[in-house]
PDB file with SEQRES, HELIX, SHEET and CRYST1 records, atoms N, CA, C and O in Angstrom:
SEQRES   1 A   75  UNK UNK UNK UNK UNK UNK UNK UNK UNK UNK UNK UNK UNK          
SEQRES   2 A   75  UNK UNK UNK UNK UNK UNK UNK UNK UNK UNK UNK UNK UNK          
SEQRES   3 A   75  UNK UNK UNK UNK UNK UNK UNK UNK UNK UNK UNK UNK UNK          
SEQRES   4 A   75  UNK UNK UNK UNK UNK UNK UNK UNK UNK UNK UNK UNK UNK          
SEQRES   5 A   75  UNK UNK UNK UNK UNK UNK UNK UNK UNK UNK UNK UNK UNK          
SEQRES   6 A   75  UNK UNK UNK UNK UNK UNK UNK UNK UNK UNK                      
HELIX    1 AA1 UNK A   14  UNK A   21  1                                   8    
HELIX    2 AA2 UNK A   30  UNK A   46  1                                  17    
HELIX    3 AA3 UNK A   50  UNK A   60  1                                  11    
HELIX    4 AA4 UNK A   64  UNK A   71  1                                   8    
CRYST1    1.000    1.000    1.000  90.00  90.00  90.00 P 1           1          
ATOM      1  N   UNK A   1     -18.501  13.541  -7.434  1.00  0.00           N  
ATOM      2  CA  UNK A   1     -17.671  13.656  -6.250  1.00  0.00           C  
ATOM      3  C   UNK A   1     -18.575  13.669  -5.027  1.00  0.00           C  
ATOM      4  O   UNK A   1     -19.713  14.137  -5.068  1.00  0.00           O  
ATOM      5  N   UNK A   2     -18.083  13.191  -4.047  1.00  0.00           N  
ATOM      6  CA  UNK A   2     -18.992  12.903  -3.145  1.00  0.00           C  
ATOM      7  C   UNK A   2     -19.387  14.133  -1.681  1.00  0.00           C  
ATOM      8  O   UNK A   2     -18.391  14.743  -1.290  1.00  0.00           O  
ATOM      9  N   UNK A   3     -20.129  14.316  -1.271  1.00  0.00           N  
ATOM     10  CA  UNK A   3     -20.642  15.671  -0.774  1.00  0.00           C  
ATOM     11  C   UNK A   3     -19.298  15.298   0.901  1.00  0.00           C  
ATOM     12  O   UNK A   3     -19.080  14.186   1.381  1.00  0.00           O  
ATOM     13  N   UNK A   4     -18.745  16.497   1.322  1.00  0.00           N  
ATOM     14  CA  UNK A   4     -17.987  16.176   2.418  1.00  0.00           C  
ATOM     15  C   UNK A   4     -18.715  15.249   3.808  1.00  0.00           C  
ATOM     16  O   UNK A   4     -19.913  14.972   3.767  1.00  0.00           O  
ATOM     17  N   UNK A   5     -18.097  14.951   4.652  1.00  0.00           N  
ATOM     18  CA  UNK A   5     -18.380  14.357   5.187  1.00  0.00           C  
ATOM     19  C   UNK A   5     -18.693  12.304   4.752  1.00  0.00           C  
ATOM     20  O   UNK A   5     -18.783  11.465   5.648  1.00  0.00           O  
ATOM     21  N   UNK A   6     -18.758  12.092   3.800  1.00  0.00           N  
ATOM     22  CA  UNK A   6     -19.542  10.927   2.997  1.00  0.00           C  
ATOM     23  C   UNK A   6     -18.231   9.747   3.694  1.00  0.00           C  
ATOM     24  O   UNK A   6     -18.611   8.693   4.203  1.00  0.00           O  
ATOM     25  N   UNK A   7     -16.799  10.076   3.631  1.00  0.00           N  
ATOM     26  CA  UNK A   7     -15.645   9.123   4.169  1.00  0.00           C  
ATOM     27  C   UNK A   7     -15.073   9.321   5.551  1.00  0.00           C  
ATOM     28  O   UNK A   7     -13.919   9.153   5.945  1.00  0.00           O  
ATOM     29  N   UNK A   8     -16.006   9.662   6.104  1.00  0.00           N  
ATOM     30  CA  UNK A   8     -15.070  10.214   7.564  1.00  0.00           C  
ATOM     31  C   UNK A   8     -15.164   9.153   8.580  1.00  0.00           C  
ATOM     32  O   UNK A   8     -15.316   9.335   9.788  1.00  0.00           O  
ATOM     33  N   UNK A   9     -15.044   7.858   7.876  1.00  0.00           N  
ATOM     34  CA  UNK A   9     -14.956   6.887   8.711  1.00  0.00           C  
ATOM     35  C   UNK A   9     -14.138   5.689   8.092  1.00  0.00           C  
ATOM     36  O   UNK A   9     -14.056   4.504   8.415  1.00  0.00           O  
ATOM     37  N   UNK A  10     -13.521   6.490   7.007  1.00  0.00           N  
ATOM     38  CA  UNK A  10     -12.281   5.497   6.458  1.00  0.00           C  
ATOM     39  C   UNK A  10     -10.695   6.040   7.221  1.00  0.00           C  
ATOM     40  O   UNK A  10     -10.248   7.148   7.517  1.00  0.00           O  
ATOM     41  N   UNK A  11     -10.203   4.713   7.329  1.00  0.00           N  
ATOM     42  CA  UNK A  11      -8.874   4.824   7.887  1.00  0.00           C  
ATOM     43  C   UNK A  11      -7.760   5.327   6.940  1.00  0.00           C  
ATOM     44  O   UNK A  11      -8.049   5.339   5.743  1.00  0.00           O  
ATOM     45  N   UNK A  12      -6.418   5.781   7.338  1.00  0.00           N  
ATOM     46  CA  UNK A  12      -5.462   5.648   6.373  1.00  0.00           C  
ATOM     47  C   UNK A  12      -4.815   4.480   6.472  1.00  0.00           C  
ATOM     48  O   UNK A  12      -3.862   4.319   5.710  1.00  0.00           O  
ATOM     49  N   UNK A  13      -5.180   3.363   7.451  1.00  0.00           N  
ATOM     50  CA  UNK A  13      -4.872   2.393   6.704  1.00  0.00           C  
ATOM     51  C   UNK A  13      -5.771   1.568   5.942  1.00  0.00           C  
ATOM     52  O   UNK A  13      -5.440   0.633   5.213  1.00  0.00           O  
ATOM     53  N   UNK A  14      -7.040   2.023   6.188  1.00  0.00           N  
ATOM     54  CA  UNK A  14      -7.926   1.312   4.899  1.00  0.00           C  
ATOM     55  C   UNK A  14      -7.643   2.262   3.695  1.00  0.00           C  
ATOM     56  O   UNK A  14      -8.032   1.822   2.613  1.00  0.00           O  
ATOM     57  N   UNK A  15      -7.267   3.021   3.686  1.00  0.00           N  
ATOM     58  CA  UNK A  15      -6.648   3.812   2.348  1.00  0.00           C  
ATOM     59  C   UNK A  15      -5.663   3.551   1.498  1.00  0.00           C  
ATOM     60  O   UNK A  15      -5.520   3.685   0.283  1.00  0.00           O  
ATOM     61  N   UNK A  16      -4.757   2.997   2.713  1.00  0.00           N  
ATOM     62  CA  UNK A  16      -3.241   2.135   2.029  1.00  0.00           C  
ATOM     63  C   UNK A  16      -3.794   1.098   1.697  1.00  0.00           C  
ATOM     64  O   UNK A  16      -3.726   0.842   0.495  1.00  0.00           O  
ATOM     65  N   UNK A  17      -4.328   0.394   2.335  1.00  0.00           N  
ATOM     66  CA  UNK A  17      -5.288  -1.574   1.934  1.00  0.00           C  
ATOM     67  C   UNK A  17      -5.323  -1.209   0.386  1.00  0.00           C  
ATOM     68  O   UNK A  17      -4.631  -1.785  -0.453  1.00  0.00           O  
ATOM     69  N   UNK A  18      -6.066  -0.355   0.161  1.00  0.00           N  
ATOM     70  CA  UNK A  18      -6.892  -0.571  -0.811  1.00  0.00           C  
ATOM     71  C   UNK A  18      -5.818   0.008  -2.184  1.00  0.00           C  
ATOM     72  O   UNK A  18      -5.939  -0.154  -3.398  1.00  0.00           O  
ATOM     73  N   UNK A  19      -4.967   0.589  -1.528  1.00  0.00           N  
ATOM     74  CA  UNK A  19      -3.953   1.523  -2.468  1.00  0.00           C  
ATOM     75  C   UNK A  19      -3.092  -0.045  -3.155  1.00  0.00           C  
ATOM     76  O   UNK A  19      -2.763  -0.173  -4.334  1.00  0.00           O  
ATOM     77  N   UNK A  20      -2.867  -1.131  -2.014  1.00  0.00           N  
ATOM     78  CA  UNK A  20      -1.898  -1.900  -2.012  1.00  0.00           C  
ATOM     79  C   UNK A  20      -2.447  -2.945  -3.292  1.00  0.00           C  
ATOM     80  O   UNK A  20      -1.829  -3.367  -4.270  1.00  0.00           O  
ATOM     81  N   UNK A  21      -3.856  -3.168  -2.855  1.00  0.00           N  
ATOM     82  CA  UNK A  21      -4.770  -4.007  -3.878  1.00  0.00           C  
ATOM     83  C   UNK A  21      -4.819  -3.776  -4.857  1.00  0.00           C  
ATOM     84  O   UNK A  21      -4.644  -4.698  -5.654  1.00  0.00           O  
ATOM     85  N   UNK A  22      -4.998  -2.865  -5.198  1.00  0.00           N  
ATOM     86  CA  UNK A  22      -4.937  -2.218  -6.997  1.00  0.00           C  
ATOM     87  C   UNK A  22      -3.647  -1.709  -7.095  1.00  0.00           C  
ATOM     88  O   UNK A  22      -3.543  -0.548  -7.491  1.00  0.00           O  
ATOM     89  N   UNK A  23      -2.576  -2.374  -6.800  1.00  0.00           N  
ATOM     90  CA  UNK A  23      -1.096  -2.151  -7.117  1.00  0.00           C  
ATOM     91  C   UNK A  23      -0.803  -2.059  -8.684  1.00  0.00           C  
ATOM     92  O   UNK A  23      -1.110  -3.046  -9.353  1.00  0.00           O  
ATOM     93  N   UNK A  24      -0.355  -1.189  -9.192  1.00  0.00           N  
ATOM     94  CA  UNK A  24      -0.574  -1.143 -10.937  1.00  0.00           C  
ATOM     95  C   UNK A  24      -1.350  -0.781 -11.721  1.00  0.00           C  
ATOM     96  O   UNK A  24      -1.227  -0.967 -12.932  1.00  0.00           O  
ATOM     97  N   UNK A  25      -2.644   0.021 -10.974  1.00  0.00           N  
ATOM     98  CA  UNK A  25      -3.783   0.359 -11.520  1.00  0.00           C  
ATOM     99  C   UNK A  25      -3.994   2.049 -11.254  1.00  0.00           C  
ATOM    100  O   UNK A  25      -4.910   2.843 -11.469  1.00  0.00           O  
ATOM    101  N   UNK A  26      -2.380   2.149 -10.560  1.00  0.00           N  
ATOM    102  CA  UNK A  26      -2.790   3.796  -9.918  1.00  0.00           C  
ATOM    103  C   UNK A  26      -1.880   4.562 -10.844  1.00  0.00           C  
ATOM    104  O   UNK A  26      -0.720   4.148 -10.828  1.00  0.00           O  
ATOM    105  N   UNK A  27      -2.111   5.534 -11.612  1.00  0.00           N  
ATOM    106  CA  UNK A  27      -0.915   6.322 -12.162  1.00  0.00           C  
ATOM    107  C   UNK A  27      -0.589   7.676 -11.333  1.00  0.00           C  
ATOM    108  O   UNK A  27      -1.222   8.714 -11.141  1.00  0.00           O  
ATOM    109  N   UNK A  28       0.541   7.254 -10.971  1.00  0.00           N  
ATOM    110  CA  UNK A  28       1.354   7.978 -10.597  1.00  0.00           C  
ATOM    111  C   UNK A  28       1.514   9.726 -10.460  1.00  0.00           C  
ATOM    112  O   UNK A  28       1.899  10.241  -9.410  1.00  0.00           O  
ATOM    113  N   UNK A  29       1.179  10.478 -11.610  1.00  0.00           N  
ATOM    114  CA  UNK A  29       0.860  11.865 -11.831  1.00  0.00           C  
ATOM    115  C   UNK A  29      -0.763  11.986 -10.965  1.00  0.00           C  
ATOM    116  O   UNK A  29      -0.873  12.852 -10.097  1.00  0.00           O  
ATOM    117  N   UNK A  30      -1.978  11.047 -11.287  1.00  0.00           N  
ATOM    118  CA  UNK A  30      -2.858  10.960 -10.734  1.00  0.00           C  
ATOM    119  C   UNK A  30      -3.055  11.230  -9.271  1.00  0.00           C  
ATOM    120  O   UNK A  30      -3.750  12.066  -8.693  1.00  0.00           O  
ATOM    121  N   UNK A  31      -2.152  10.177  -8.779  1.00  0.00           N  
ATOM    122  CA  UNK A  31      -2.166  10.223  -7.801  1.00  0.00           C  
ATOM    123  C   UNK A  31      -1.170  11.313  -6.528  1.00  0.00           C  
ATOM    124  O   UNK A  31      -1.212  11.271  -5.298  1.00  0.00           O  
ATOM    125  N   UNK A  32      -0.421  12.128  -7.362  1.00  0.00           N  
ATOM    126  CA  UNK A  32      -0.029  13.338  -7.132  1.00  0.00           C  
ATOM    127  C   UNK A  32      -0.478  14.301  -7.043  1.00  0.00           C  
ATOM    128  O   UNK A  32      -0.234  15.157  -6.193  1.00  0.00           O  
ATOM    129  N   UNK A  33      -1.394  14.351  -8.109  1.00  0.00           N  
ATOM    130  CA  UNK A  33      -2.261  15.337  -8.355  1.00  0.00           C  
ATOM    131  C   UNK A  33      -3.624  15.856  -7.411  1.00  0.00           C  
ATOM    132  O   UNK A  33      -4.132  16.952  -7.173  1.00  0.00           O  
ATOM    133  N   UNK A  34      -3.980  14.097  -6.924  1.00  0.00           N  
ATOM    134  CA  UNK A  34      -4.596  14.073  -5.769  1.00  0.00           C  
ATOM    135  C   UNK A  34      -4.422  14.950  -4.511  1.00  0.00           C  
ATOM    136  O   UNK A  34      -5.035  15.854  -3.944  1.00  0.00           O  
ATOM    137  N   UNK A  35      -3.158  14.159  -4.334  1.00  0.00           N  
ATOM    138  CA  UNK A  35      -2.577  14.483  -2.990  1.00  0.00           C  
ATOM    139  C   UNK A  35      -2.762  15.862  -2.602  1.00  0.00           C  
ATOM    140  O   UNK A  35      -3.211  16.346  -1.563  1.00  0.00           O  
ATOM    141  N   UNK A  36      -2.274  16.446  -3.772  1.00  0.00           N  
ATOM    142  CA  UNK A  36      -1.844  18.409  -4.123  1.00  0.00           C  
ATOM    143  C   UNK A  36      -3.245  18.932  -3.718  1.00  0.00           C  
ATOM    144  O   UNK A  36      -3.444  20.013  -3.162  1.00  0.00           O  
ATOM    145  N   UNK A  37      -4.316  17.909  -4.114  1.00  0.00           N  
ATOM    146  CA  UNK A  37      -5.608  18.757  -4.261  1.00  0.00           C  
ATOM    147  C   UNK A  37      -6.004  18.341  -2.465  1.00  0.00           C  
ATOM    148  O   UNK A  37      -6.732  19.113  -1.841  1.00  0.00           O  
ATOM    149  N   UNK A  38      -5.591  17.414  -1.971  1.00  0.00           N  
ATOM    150  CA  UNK A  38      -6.065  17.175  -0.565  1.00  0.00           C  
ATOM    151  C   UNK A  38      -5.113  18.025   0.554  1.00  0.00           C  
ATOM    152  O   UNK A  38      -5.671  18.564   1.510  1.00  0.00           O  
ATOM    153  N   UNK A  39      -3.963  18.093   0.416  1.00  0.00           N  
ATOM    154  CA  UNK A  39      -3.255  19.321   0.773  1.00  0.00           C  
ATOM    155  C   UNK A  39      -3.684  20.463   0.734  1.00  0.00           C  
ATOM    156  O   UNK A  39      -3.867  20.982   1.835  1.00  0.00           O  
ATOM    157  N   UNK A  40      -3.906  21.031  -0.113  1.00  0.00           N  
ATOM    158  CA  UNK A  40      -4.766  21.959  -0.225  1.00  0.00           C  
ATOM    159  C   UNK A  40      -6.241  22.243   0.473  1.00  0.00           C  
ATOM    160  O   UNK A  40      -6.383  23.343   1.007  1.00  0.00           O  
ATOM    161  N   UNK A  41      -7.006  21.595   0.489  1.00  0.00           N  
ATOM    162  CA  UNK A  41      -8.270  21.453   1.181  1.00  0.00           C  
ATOM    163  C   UNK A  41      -7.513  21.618   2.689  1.00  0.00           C  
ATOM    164  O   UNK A  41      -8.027  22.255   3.608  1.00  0.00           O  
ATOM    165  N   UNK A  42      -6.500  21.090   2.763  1.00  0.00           N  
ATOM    166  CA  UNK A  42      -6.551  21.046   4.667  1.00  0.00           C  
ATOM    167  C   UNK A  42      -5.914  22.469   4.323  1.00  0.00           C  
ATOM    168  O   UNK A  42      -6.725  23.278   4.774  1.00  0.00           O  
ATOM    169  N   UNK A  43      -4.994  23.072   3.819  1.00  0.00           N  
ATOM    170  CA  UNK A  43      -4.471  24.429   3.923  1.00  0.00           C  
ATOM    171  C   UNK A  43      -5.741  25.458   3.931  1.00  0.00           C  
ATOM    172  O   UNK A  43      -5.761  26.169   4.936  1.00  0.00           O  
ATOM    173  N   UNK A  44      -6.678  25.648   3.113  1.00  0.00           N  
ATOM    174  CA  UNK A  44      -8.086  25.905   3.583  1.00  0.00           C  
ATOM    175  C   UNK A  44      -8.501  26.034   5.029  1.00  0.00           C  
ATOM    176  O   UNK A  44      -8.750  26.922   5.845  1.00  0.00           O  
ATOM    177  N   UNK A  45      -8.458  24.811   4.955  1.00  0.00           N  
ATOM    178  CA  UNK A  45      -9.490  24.610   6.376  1.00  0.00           C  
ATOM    179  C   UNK A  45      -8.896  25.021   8.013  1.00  0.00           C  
ATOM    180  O   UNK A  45      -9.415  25.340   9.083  1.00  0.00           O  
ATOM    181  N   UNK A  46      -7.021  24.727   7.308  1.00  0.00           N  
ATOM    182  CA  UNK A  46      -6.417  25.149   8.972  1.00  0.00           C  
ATOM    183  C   UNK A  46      -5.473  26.742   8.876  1.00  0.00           C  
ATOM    184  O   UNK A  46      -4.904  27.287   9.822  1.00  0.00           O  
ATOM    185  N   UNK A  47      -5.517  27.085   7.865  1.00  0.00           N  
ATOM    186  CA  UNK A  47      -5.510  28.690   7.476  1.00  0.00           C  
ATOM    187  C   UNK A  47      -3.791  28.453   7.005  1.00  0.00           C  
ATOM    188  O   UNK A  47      -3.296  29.481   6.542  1.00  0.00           O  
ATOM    189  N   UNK A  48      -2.929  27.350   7.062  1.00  0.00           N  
ATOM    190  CA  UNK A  48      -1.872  27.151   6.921  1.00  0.00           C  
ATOM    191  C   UNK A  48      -1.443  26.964   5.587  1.00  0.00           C  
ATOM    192  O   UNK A  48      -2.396  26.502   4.959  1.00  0.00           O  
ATOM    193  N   UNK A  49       0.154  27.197   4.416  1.00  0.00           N  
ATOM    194  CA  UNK A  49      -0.158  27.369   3.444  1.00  0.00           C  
ATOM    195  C   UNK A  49       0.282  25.665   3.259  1.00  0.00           C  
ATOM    196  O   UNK A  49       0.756  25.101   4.246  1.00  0.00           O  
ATOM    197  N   UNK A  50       0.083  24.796   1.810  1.00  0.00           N  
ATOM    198  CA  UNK A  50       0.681  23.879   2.153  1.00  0.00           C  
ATOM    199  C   UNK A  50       1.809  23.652   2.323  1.00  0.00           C  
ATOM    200  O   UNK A  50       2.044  22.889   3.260  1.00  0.00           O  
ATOM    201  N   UNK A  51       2.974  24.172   1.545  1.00  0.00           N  
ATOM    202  CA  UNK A  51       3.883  23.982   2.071  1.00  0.00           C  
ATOM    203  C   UNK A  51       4.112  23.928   3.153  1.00  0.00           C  
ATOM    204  O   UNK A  51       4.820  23.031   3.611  1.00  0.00           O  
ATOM    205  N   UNK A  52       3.472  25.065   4.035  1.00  0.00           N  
ATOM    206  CA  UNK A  52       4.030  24.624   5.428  1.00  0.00           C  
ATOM    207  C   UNK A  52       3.571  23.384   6.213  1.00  0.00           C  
ATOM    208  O   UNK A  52       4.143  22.990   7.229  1.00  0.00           O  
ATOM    209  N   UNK A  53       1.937  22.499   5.379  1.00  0.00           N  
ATOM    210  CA  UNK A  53       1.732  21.611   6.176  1.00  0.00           C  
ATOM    211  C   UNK A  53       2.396  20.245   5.918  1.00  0.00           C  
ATOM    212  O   UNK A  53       2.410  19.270   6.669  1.00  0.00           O  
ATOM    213  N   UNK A  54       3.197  20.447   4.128  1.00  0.00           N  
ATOM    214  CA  UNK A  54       4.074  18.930   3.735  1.00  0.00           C  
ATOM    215  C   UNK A  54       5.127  19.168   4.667  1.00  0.00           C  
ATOM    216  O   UNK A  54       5.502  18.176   5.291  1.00  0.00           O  
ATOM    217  N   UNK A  55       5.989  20.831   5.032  1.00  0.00           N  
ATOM    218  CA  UNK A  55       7.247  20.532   5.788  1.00  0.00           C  
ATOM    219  C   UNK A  55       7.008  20.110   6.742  1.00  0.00           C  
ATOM    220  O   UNK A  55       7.898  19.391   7.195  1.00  0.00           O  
ATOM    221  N   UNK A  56       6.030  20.231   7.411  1.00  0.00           N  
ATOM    222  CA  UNK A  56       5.818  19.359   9.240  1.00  0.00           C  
ATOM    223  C   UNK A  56       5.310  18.122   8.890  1.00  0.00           C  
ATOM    224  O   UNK A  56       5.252  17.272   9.778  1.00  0.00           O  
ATOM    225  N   UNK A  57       4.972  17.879   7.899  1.00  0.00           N  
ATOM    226  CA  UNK A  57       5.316  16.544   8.149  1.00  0.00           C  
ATOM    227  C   UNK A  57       6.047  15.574   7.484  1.00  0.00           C  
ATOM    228  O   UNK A  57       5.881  14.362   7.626  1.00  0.00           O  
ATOM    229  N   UNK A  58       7.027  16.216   6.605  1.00  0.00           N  
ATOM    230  CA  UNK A  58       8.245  15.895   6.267  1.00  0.00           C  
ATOM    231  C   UNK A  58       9.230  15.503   7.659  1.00  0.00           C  
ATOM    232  O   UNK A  58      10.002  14.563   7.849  1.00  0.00           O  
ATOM    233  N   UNK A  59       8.888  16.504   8.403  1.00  0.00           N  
ATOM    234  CA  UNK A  59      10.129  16.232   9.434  1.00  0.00           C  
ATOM    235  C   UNK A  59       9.500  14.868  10.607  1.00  0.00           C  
ATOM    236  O   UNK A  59      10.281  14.259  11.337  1.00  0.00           O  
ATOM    237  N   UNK A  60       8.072  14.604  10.580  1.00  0.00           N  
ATOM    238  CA  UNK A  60       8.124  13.492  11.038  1.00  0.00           C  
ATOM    239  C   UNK A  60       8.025  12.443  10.305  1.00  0.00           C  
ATOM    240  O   UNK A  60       8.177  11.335  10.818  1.00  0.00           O  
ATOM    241  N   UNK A  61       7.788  12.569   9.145  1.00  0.00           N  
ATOM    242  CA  UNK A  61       8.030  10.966   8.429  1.00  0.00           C  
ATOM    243  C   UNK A  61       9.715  10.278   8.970  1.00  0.00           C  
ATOM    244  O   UNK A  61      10.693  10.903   9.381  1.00  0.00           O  
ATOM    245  N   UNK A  62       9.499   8.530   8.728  1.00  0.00           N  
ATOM    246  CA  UNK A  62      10.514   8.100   8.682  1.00  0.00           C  
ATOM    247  C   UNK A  62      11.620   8.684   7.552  1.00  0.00           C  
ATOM    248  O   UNK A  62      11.244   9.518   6.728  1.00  0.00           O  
ATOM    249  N   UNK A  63      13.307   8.089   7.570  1.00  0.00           N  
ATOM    250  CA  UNK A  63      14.228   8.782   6.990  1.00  0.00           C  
ATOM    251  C   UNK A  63      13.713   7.768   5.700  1.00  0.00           C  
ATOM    252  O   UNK A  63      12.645   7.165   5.813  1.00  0.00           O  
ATOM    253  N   UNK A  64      14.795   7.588   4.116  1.00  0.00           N  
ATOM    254  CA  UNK A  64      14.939   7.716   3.114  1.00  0.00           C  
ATOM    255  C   UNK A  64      15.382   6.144   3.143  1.00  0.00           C  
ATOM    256  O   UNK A  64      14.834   5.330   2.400  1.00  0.00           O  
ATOM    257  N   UNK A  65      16.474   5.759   4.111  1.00  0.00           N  
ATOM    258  CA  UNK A  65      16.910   4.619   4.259  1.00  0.00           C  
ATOM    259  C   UNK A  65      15.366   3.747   4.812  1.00  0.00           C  
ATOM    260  O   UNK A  65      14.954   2.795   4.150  1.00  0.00           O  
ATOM    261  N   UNK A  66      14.658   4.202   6.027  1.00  0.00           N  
ATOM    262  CA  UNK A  66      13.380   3.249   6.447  1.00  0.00           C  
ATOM    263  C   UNK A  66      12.351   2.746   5.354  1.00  0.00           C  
ATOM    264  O   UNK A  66      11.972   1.575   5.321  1.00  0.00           O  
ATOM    265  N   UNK A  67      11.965   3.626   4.544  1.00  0.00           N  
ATOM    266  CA  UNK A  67      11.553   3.424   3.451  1.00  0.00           C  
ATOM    267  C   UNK A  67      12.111   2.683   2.081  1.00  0.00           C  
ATOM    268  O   UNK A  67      11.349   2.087   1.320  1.00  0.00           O  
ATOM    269  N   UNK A  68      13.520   2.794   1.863  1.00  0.00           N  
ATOM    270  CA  UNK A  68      14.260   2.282   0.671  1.00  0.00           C  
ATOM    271  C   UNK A  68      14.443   0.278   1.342  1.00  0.00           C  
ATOM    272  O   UNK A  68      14.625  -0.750   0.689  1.00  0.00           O  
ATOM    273  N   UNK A  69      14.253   0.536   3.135  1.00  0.00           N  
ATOM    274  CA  UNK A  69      14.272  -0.429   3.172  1.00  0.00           C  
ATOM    275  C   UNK A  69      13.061  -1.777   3.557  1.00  0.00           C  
ATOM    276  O   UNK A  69      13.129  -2.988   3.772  1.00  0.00           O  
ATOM    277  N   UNK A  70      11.950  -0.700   3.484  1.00  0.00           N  
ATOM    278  CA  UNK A  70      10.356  -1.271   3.630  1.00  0.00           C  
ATOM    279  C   UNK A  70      10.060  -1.688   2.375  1.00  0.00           C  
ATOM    280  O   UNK A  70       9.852  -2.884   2.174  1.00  0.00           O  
ATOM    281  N   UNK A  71       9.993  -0.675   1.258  1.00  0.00           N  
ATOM    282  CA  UNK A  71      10.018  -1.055   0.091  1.00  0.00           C  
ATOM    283  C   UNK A  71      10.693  -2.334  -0.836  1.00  0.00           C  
ATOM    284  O   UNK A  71      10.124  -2.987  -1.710  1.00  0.00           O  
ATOM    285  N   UNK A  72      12.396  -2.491  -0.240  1.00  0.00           N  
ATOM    286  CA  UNK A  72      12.921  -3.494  -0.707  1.00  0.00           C  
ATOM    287  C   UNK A  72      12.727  -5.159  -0.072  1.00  0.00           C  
ATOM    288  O   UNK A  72      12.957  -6.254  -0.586  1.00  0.00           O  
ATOM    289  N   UNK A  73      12.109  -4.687   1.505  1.00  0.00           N  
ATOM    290  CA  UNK A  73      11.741  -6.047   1.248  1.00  0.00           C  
ATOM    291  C   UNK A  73      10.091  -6.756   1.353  1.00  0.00           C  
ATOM    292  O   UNK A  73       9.752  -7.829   1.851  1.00  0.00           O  
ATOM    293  N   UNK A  74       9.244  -5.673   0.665  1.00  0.00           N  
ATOM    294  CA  UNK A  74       8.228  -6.128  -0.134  1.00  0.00           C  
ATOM    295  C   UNK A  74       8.183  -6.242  -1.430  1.00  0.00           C  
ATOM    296  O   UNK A  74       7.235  -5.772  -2.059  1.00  0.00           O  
ATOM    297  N   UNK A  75       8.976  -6.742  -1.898  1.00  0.00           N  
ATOM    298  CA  UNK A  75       9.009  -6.649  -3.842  1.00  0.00           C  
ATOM    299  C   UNK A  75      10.023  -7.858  -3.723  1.00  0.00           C  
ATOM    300  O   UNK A  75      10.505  -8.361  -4.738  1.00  0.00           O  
TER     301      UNK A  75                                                      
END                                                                             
């Protein structure tokens, strides 16, 4: 694993790029599992628990429909 600091010059959209490229190569629990563990690190670091940092930004993500309809017309 790589010592902090080592990616602090990757984008989240070079994160999605690369997510998009290996489409089928990511499992799913994996990549949950991730997430949970990077959530966490910021709950750490900004003294906040995560939950409280997925609900803020639950409330700014797009709705259910923007997505059901980004998704449907890339596939």
């Amino acid at each position: 694993m790589g010592r902090r600091g080592d990616h602090d010059g990757v984008t989240a959209e070079e994160i999605q790029h690369t997510l998009e490229l290996q489409s089928g190569d990511i499992e799913v629990a994996e990549a949950l599992l991730a997430l949970r563990h990077l959530v966490g690190v910021i709950a750490l670091e900004t003294g906040e628990t995560p939950r409280t940092l997925l609900d803020d930004e639950f409330t700014k993500a797009p709705s259910d429909e923007f997505w059901r309809a980004t998704i449907g017309a890339t596939l």
